[in-house]
C-alpha positions in Angstrom: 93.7 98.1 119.3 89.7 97.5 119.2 88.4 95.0 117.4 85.8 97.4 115.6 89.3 99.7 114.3 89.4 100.6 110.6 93.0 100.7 109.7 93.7 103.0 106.3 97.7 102.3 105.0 99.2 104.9 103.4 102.8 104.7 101.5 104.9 107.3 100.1 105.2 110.8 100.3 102.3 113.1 101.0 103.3 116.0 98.5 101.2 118.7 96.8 100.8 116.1 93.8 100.8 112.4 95.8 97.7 114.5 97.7 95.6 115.8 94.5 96.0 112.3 93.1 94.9 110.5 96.1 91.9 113.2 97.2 89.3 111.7 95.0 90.3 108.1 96.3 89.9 109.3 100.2 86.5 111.2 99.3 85.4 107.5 98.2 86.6 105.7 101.2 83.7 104.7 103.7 84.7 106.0 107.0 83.8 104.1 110.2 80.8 104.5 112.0 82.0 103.0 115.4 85.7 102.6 116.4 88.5 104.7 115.6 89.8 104.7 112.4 93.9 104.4 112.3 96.0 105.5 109.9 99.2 103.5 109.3 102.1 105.6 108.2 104.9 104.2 108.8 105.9 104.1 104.8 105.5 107.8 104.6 108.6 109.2 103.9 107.6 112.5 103.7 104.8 114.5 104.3 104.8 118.8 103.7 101.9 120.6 104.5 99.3 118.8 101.6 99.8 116.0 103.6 98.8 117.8 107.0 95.3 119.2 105.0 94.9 115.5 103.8 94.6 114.4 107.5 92.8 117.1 108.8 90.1 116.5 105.8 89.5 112.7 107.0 89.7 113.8 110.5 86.9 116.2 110.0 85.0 113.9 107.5 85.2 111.1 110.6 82.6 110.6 113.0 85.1 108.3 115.3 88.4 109.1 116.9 91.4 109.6 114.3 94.5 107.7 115.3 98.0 108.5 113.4 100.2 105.3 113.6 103.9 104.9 113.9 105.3 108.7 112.7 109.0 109.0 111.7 110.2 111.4 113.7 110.9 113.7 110.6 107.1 113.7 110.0 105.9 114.0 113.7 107.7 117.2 114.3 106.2 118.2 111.3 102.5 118.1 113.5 104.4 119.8 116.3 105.7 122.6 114.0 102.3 123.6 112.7 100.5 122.9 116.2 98.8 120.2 115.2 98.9 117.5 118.0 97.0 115.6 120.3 94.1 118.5 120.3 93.3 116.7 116.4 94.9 113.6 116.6 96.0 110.3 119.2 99.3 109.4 118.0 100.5 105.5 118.6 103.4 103.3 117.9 101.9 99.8 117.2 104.0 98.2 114.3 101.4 94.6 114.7 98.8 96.6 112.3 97.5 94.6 109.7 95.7 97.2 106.6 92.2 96.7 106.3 91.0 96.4 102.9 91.6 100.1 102.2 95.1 100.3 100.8 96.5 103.9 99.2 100.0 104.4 97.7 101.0 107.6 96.9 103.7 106.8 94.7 
């Protein structure tokens, strides 16, 4: 992973309410300007299709590369049932990611 990597964590479910909560906090987060910015979810339990809009809003807010980060299987074939793969996103499996600053819980 680069050095110049913003690394967002999210926990919980991504669900019609967990989203509408956390939507004003991801319209305040500062997005990078170099580097990718990753996005940890491997405390996401579950994720319907709020969660899906949720990504695709940051990815289309982001003027780097969008990386999705260790994806239960569950919520990976969720991508692949709506046809949203590696067209929008990278997908990765690092479990040594450390959150930046930027922490959001659902819950």
């Amino acid at each position: 992973m680069s050095d110049d990597a913003k690394i967002l964590t999210i926990e919980g479910d991504l669900d019609y309410q967990a989203v509408s909560k956390m939507d004003k906090v991801m319209d305040q987060i500062r997005l990078p300007q170099s580097g990718p910015l990753v996005i940890d979810l491997r405390n996401v339990l579950y994720m319907n299709s709020s969660g899906l809009a949720l990504l695709l809003r940051l990815r289309q807010r982001a003027k780097t590369p969008v990386i999705l980060a260790n994806l239960s299987e569950r919520i990976r074939s969720l991508f692949q049932i709506y046809r949203i793969e590696e067209d929008f996103f990278t997908f990765i499996e690092d479990r040594t990611l450390k959150p930046s600053p930027v922490y959001v819980e659902s819950r």
